[in-house]
SEGU-310951 format. One record per atom (N, C-alpha, C): x, y, z; residue in one letter. Coordinates in steps of 0.1 Angstrom, whole numbers, plus 5000, padded with zeros to 4 digits. Example, Ala and Ser with C-alpha at 12.3 -4.5 7.8 and 13.67 -1.06 7.14 Angstrom:
<recs>
513249435078A 512349555078A 513249675078A 512849785071S 513749895071S 512950005079S 
</recs>
This chain:
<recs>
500849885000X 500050005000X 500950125000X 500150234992X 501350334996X 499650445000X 500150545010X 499850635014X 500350765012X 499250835008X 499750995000X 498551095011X 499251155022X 498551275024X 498751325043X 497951365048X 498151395063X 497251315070X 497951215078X 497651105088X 497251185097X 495951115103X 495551135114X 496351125129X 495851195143X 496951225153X 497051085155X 495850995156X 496350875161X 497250785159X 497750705161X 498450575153X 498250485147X 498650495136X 498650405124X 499350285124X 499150185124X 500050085124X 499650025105X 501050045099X 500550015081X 501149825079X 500349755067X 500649665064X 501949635060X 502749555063X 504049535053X 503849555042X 502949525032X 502949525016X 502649685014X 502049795025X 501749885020X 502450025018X 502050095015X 503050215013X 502550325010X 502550435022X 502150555020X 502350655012X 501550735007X 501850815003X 501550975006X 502151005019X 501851115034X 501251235026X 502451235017X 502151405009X 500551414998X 500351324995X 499051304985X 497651274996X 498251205006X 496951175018X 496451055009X 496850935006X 496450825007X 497450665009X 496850555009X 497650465013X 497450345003X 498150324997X 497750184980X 498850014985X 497949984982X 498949814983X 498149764967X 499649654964X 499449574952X 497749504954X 497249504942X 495949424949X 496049294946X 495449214953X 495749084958X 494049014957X 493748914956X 492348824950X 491648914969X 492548934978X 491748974987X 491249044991X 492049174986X 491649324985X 490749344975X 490749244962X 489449274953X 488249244956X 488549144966X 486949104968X 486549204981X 487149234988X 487249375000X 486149474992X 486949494981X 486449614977X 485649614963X 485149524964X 484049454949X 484649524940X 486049444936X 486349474925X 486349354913X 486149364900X 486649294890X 488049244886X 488549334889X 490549334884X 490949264896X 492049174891X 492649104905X 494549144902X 494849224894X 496149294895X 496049474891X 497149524899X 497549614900X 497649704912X 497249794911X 497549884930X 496249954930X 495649924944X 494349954947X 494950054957X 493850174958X 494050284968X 493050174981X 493950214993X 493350185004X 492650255016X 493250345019X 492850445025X 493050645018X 491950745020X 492150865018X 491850925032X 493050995034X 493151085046X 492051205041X 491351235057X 489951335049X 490351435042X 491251535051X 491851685046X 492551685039X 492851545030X 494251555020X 494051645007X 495351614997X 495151654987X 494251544978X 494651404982X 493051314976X 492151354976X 491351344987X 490151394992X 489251484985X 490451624985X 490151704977X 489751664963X 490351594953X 490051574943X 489051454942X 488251364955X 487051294955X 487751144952X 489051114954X 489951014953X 489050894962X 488650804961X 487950704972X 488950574977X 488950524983X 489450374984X 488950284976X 489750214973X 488950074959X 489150164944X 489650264947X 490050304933X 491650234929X 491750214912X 493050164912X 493950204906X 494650244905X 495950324900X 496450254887X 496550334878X 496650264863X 497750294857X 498050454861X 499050514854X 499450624865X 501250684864X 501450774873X 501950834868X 501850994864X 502351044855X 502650984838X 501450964834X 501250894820X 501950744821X 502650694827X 503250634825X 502750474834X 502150354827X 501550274835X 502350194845X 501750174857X 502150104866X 501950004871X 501849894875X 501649734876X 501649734894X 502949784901X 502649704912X 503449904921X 503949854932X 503849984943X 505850014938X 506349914934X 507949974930X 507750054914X 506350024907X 506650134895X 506250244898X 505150254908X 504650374915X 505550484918X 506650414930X 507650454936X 508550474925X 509450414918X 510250484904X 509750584901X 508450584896X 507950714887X 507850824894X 507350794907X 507250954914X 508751004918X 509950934920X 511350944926X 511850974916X 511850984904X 512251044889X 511351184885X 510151254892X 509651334886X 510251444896X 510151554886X 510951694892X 510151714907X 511451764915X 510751784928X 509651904929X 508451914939X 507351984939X 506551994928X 506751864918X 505551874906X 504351844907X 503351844904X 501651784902X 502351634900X 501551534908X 501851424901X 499851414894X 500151304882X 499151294874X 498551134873X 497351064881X 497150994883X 496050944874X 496050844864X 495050804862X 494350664869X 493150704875X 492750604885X 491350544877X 490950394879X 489850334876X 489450324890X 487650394887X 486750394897X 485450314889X 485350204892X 484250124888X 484250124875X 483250174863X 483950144849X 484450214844X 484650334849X 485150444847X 486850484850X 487550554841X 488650594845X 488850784845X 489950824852X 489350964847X 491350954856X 491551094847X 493051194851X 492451254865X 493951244875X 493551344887X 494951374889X 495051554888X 496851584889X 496551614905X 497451584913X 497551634928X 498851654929X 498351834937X 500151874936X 499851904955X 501251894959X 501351894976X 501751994978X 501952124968X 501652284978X 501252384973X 
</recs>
């Protein structure tokens, strides 16, 4: 999982597979036949959002959990190490550009952290 945004005061204890992403306010792990059926999905590969912190920059843009991450910065992603390459190669303080599948739907969401 990765997690993108501002964690709540309390304590989080995160999955090993997962990985935050603090600055965006949400948290994505590879999905797995278990997390699809979690989250009535059809697809049983790629990176499912797990959690959206309320006040994030997700949030803001209506980002849900059970949404799946397809592409990061145009560029498609399979599991949470392409995720991480692609964002650790893009210019520091840029919009990252997310295209996410929400049910049959896909749609662009740029979230920038200032």
């Amino acid at each position: 999982s990765v997690s993108i945004g501002k964690l709540p005061d309390k304590e989080v204890v995160m999955n090993a597979r997962s990985h935050n992403l603090e600055k965006l306010g949400m948290t994505i792990e590879n999905l797995t036949p278990e997390l699809a059926d979690q989250f009535g999905l059809k697809r049983q590969k790629g990176i499912v959002i797990t959690e959206v912190s309320p006040d994030s920059v997700a949030a803001a843009v209506n980002i849900k959990p059970g949404g799946i991450i397809l592409e990061v910065n145009r560029k498609p992603v399979e599991n949470i190490r392409d995720v991480k390459k692609v964002i650790a190669n893009a210019p520091e303080n840029s919009a990252v550009l997310l295209l996410v599948q929400e049910g049959d739907y896909a749609r662009y969401v740029a979230l920038k952290t200032d």
